[in-house]
C-alpha positions, 0 to 999 in steps of 0.5 A: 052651854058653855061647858058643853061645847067646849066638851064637844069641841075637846072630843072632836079634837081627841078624835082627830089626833087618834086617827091621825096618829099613825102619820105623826106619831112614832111606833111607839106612840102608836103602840101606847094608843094601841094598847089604851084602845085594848083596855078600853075596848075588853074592859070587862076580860083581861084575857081578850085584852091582853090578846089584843095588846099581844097584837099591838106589840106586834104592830110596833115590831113590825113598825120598828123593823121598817 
């Protein structure tokens, strides 16, 4: 039981630095996790991966450019 609730506890505390992330983190942090998204999100096509990172690189120029 116990693996199992430290499993669950890891994961909401996972969840919580993800969505948080764009108040504390840097543009590149950002982008790092923008990209993992992608290759988690179009595991199975690289094609729309690499389109969805095109799109995180734009976000971190725009973020720099702030």
């Amino acid at each position: 039981m116990k693996p199992v609730k430290l499993i669950i506890i890891l994961l909401a505390v996972g969840i919580v630095v993800v969505l948080t992330a764009p108040a504390w983190g840097g543009c590149d942090i950002n982008y790092k996790l923008c990209s993992g998204w992608c290759d988690i999100r179009y595991f199975n096509s690289s094609f729309e991966a690499t389109a969805c990172k095109g799109g995180c690189g734009a976000d971190k120029l725009a973020c720099l450019a702030q």
